[in-house]
C-alpha positions as a Markdown table, in Angstrom:
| # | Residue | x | y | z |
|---|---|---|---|---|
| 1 | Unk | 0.0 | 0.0 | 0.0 |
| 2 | Unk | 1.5 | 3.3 | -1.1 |
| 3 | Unk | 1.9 | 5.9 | 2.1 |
| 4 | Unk | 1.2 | 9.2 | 1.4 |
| 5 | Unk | 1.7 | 12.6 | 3.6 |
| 6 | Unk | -1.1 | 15.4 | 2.8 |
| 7 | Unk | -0.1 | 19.2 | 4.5 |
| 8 | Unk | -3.3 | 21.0 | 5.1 |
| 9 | Unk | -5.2 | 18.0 | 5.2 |
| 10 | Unk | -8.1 | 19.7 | 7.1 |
| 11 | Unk | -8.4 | 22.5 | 4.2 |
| 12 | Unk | -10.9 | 22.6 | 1.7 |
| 13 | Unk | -9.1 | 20.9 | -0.6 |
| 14 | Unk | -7.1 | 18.5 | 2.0 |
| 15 | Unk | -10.2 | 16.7 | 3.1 |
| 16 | Unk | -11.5 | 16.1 | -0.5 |
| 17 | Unk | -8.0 | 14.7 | -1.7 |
| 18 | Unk | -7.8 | 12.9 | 1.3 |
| 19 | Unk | -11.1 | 10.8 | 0.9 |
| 20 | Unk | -9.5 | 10.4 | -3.0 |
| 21 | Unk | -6.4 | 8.8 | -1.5 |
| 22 | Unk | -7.6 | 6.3 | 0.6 |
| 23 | Unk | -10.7 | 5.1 | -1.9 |
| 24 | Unk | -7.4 | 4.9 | -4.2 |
| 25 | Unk | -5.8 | 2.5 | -1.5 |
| 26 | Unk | -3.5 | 5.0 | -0.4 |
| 27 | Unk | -2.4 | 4.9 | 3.0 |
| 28 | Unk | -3.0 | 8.6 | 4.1 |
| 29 | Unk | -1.4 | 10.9 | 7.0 |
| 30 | Unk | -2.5 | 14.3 | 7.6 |
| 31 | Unk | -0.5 | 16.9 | 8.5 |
| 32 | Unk | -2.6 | 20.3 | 9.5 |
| 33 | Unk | -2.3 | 23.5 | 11.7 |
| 34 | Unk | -5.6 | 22.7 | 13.4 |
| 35 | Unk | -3.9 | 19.5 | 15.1 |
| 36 | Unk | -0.7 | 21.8 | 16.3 |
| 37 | Unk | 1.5 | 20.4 | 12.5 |
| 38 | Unk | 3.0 | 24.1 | 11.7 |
| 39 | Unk | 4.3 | 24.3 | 8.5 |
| 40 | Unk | 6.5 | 26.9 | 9.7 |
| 41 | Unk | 8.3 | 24.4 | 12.0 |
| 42 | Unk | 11.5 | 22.5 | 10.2 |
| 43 | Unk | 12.5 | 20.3 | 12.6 |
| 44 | Unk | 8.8 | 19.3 | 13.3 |
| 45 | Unk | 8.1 | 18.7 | 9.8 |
| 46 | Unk | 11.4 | 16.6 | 9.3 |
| 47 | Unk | 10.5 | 14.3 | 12.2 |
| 48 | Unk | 7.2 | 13.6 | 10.7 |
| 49 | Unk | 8.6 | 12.7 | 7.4 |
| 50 | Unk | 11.4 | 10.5 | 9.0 |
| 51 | Unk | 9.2 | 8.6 | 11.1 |
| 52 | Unk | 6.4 | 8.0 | 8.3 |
| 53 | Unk | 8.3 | 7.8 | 5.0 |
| 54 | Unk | 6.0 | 8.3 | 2.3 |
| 55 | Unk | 5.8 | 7.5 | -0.9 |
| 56 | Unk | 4.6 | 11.0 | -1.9 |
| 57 | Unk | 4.0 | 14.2 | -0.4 |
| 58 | Unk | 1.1 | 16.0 | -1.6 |
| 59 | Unk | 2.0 | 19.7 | 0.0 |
| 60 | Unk | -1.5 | 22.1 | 0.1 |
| 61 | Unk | -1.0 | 23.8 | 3.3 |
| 62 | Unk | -1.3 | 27.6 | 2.3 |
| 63 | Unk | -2.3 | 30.8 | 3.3 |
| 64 | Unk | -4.8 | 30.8 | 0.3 |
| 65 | Unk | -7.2 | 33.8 | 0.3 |
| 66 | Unk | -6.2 | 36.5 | -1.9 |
| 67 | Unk | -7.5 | 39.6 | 0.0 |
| 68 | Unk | -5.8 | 38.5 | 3.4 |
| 69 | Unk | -2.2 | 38.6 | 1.3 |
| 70 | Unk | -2.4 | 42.2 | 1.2 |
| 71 | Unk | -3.3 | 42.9 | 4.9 |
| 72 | Unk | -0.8 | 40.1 | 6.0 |
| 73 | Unk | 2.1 | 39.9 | 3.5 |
| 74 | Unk | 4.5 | 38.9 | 6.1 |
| 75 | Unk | 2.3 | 36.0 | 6.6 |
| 76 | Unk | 1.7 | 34.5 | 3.1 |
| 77 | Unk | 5.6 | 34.2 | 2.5 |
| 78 | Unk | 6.0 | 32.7 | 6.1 |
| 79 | Unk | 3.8 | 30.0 | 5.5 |
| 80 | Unk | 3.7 | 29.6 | 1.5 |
| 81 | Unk | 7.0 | 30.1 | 0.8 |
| 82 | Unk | 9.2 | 29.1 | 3.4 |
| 83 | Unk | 6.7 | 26.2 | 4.8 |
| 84 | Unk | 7.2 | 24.7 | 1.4 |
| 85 | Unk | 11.1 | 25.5 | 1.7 |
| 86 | Unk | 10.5 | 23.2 | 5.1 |
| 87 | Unk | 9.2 | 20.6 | 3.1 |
| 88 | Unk | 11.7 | 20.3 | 0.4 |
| 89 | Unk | 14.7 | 20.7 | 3.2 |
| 90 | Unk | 13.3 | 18.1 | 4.7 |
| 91 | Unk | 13.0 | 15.9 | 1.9 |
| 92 | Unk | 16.6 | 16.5 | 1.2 |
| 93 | Unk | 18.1 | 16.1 | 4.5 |
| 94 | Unk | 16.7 | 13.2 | 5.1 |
| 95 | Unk | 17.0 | 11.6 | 1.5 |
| 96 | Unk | 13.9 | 10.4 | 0.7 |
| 97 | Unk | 13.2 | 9.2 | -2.7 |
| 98 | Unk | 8.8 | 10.4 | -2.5 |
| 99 | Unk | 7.6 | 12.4 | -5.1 |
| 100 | Unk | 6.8 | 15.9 | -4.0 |
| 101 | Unk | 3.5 | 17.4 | -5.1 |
| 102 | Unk | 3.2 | 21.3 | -4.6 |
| 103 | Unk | 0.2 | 23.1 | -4.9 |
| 104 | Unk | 0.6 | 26.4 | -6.8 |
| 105 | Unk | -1.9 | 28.2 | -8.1 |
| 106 | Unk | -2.8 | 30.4 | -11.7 |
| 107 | Unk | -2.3 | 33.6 | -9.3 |
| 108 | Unk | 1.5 | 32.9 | -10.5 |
| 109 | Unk | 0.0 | 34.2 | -13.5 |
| 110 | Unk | -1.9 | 36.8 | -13.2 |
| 111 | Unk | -2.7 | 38.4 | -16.3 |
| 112 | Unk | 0.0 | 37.6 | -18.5 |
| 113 | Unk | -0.9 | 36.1 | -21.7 |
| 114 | Unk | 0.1 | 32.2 | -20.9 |
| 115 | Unk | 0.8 | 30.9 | -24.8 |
| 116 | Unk | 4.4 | 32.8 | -23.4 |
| 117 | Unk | 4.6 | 31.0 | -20.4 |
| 118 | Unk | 5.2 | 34.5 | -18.5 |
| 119 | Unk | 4.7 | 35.0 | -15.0 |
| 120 | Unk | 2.9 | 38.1 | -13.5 |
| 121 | Unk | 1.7 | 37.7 | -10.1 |
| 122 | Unk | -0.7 | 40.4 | -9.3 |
| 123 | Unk | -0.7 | 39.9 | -5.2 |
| 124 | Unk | 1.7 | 39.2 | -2.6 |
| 125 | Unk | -0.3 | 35.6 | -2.0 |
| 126 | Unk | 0.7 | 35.3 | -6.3 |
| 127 | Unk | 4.2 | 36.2 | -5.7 |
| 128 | Unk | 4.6 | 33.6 | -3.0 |
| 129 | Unk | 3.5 | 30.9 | -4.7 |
| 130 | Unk | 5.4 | 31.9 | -7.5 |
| 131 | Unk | 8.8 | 31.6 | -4.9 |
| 132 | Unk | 7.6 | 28.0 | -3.9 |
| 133 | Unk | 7.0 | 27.0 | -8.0 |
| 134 | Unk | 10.6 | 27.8 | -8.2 |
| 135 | Unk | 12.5 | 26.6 | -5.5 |
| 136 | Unk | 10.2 | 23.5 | -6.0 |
| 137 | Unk | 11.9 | 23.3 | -9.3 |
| 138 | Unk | 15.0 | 24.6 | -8.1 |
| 139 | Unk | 15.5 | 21.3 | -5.6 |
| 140 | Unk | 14.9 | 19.0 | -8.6 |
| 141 | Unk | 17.2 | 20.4 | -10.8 |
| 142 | Unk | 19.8 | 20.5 | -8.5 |
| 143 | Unk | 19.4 | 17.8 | -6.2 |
| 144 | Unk | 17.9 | 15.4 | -8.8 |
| 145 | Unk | 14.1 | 15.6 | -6.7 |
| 146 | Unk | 11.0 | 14.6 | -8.0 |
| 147 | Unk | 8.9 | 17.6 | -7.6 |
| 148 | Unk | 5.8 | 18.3 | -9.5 |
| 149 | Unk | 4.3 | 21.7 | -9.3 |
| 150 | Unk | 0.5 | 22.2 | -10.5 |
| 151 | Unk | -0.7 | 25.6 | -11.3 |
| 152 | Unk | -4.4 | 24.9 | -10.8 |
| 153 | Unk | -7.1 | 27.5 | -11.8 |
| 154 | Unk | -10.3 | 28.4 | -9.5 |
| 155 | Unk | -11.3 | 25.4 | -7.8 |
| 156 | Unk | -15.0 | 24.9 | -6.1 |
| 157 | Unk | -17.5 | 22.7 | -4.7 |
| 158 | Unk | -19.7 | 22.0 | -1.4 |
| 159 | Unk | -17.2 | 23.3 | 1.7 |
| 160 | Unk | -15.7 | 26.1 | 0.0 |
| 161 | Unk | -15.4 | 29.0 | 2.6 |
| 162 | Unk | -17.9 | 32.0 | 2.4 |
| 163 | Unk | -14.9 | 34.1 | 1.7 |
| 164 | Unk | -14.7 | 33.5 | -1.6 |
| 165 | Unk | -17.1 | 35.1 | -4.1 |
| 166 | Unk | -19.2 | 31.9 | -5.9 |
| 167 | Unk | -19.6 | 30.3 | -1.8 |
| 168 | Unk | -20.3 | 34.1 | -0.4 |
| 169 | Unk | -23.0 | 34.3 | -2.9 |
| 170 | Unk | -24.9 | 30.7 | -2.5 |
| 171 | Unk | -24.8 | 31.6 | 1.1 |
| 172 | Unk | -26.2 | 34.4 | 0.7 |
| 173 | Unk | -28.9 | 33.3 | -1.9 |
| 174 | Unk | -29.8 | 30.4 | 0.5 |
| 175 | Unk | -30.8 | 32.7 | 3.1 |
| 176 | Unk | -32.6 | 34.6 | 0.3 |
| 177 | Unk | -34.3 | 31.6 | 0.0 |
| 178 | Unk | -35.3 | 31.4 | 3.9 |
| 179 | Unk | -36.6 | 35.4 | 3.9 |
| 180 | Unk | -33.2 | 35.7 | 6.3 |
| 181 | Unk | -31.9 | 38.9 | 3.4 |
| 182 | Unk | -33.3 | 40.9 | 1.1 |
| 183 | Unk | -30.3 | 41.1 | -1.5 |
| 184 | Unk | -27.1 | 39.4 | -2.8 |
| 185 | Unk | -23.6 | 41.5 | -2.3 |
| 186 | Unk | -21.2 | 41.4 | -4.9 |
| 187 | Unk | -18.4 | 42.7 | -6.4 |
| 188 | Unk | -16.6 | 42.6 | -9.9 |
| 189 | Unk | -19.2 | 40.9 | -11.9 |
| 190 | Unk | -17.0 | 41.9 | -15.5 |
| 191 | Unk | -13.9 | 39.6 | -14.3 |
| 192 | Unk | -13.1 | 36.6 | -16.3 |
| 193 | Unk | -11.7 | 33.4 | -14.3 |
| 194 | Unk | -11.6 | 29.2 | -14.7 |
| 195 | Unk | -13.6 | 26.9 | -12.7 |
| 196 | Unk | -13.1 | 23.0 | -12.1 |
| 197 | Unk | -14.4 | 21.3 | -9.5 |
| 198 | Unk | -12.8 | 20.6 | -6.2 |
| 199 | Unk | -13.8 | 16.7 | -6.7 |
| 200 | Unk | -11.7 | 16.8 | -10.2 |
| 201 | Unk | -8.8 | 18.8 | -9.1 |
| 202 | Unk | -8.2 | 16.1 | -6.6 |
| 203 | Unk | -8.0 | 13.4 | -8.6 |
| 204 | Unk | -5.6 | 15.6 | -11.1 |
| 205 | Unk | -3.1 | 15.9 | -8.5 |
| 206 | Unk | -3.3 | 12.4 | -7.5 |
| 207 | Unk | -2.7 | 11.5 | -11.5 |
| 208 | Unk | 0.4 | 14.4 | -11.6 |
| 209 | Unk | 3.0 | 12.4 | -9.0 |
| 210 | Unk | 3.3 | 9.6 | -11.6 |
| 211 | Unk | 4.2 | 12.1 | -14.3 |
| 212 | Unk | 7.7 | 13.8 | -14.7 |
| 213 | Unk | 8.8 | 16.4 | -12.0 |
| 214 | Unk | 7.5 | 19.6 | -14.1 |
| 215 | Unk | 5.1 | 22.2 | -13.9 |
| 216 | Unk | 1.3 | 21.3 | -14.6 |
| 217 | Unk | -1.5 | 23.7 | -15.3 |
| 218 | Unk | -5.0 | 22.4 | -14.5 |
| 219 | Unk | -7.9 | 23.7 | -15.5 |
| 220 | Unk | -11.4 | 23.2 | -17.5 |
| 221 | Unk | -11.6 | 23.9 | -20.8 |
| 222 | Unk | -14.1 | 27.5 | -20.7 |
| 223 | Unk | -12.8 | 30.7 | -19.0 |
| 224 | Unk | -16.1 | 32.3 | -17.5 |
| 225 | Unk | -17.2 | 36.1 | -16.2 |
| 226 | Unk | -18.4 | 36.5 | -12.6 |
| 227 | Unk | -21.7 | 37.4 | -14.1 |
| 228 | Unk | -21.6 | 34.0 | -15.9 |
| 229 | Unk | -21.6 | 32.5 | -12.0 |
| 230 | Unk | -24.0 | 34.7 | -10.7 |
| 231 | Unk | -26.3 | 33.6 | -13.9 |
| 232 | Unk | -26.3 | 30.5 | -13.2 |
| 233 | Unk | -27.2 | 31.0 | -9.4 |
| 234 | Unk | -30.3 | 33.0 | -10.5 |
| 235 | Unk | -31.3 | 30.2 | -12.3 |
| 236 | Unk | -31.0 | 27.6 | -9.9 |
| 237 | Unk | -32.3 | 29.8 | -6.8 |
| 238 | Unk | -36.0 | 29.1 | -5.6 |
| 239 | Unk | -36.8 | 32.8 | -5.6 |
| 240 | Unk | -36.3 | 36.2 | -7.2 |
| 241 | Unk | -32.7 | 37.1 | -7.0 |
| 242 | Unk | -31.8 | 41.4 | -6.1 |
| 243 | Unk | -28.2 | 42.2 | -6.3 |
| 244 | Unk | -26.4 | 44.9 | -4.9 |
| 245 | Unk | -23.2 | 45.8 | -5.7 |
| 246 | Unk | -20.0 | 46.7 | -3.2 |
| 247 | Unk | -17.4 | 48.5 | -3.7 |
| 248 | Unk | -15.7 | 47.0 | -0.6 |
| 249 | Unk | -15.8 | 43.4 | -2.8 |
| 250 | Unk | -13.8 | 44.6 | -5.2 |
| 251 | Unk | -9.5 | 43.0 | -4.5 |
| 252 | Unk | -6.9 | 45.4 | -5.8 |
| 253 | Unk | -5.5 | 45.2 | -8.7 |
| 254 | Unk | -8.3 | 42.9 | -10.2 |
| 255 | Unk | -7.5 | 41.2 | -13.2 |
| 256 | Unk | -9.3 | 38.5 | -16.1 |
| 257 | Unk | -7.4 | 35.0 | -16.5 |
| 258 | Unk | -6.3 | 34.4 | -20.1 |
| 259 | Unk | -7.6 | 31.0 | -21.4 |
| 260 | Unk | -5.9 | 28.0 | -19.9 |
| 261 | Unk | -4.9 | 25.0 | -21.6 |
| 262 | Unk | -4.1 | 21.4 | -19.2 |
| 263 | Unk | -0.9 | 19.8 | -19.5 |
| 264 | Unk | -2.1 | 16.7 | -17.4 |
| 265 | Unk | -2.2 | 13.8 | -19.6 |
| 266 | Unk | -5.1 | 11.3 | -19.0 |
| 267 | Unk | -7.3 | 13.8 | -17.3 |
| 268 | Unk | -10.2 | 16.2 | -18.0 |
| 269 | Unk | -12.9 | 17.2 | -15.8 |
| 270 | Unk | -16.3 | 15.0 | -15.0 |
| 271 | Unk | -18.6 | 17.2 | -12.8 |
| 272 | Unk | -20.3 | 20.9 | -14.9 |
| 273 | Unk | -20.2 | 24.0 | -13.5 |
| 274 | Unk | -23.9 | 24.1 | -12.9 |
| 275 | Unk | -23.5 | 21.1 | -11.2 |
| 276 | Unk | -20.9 | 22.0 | -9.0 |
| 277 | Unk | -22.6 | 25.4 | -7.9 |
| 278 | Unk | -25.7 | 23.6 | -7.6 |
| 279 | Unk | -23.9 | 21.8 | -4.8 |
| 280 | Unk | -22.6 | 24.4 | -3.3 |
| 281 | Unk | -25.4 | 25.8 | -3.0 |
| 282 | Unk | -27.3 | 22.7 | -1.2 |
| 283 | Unk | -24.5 | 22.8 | 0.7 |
| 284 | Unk | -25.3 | 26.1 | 2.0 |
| 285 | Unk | -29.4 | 25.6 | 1.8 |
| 286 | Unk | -28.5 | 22.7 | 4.4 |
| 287 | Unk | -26.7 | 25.4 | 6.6 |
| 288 | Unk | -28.1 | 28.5 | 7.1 |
């Protein structure tokens, strides 16, 4: 049975590719703030890898909102940059031969056009992912490490925190729903980005450790606007939707994804993106 070591294991992400592991046959260990596992600590991380030995590392612990890079800068490098330097030290020290999966993200992008493979990272949670992707790829060139990076686009599904626009607004359309508001918030409805869901993604990263240590993008095939979204959730809600715009939900420096194209071989996504909001939004309908 393969053993494999998941970082941020409790995160929205963590959990789903967790439950993917082990229905896979994949012996699973989590590793996650929330159970006192800090990222931040070398010598804590190096024990755990010593004593459990995996066969790969899936690494998703992150500080992973946008928004909360700019009020805490200090914080995204801390944890995204040099809690991923942790794990590849670690790795290294302690010569390990597992294949080390790191989470980036198409913030590393930004708006650059991506036919040019350019990188323009339009927050300080962007530009510390991008300083992971590199030492990520960094370690395997120089130390002969089988690191894959992914560069995965929006990712969604039931659990997403209400932080995050498409969750923010089926919460707040499934109180709607229960006469609990009278309108849905929102901000940039013009902005273009590309959504897969969370149930997918998972299984993507599972299929990347067999490939070559490289960089991955994964993605669906149709960039989308914001309004696109919000269409849809008018559609699916059970009464008459009113929107009210907020300037206060607009992130700096906003920008619209260029058109993605996967690199994963053997992989495309299963679930629509009416059917994932649509579960995201019984998710919430089951919670407020």
């Amino acid at each position: 049975m393969p053993k494999a070591l998941v970082t941020g294991s409790m995160g929205f992400v963590g959990k789903f590719l967790v439950a993917e592991l082990e229905s896979q046959g994949w012996q699973v260990k989590g590793f996650n703030l929330r159970n006192d596992q800090n990222i931040c600590d070398e010598e804590f991380v190096r024990n755990i890898l010593d004593i459990f030995r995996p066969d790969a590392v899936f690494h998703l612990a992150a500080q992973a909102y946008v928004p909360e890079s700019f009020t805490s800068p200090q914080r995204a490098f801390l944890i995204n940059t040099i809690g991923s330097l942790n794990i590849l030290e670690s790795v290294r020290k302690l010569g390990l031969k597992c294949h080390v999966h790191m989470a980036g993200t198409s913030e590393e992008y930004g708006p650059a056009k991506l036919e040019h493979a350019e990188l323009m990272p339009s927050s300080p949670y962007g530009v510390s992912k991008v300083a992971m992707d590199y030492l990520g790829q960094l370690y395997a060139r120089s130390y002969g490490m089988h690191v894959i990076v992914t560069r995965a686009f929006n990712h969604t599904g039931p659990g997403r925190g209400e932080m995050y626009a498409e969750s923010s607004w089926a919460k707040q359309i499934a109180e709607m729903e229960k006469g609990k508001r009278s309108s849905v918030l929102h901000g940039n409805l013009k902005s273009r980005r590309n959504y897969t869901d969370v149930r997918d993604i998972v299984k993507a990263y599972i299929r990347t450790v067999s490939l070559s240590p490289g960089v991955y993008k994964v993605c669906s095939d149709v960039n989308v606007s914001m309004q696109d979204i919000m269409d849809i959730y008018i559609d699916l809600a059970e009464c008459t939707i009113q929107l009210e715009e907020s300037s206060s939900l607009y992130r700096p420096n906003d920008f619209s994804f260029q058109q993605p194209t996967c690199d994963i071989p053997d992989w495309k996504p299963e679930i629509s993106l009416k059917e994932t909001l649509r579960d995201l939004l019984d998710y919430w309908r089951q919670r407020v």
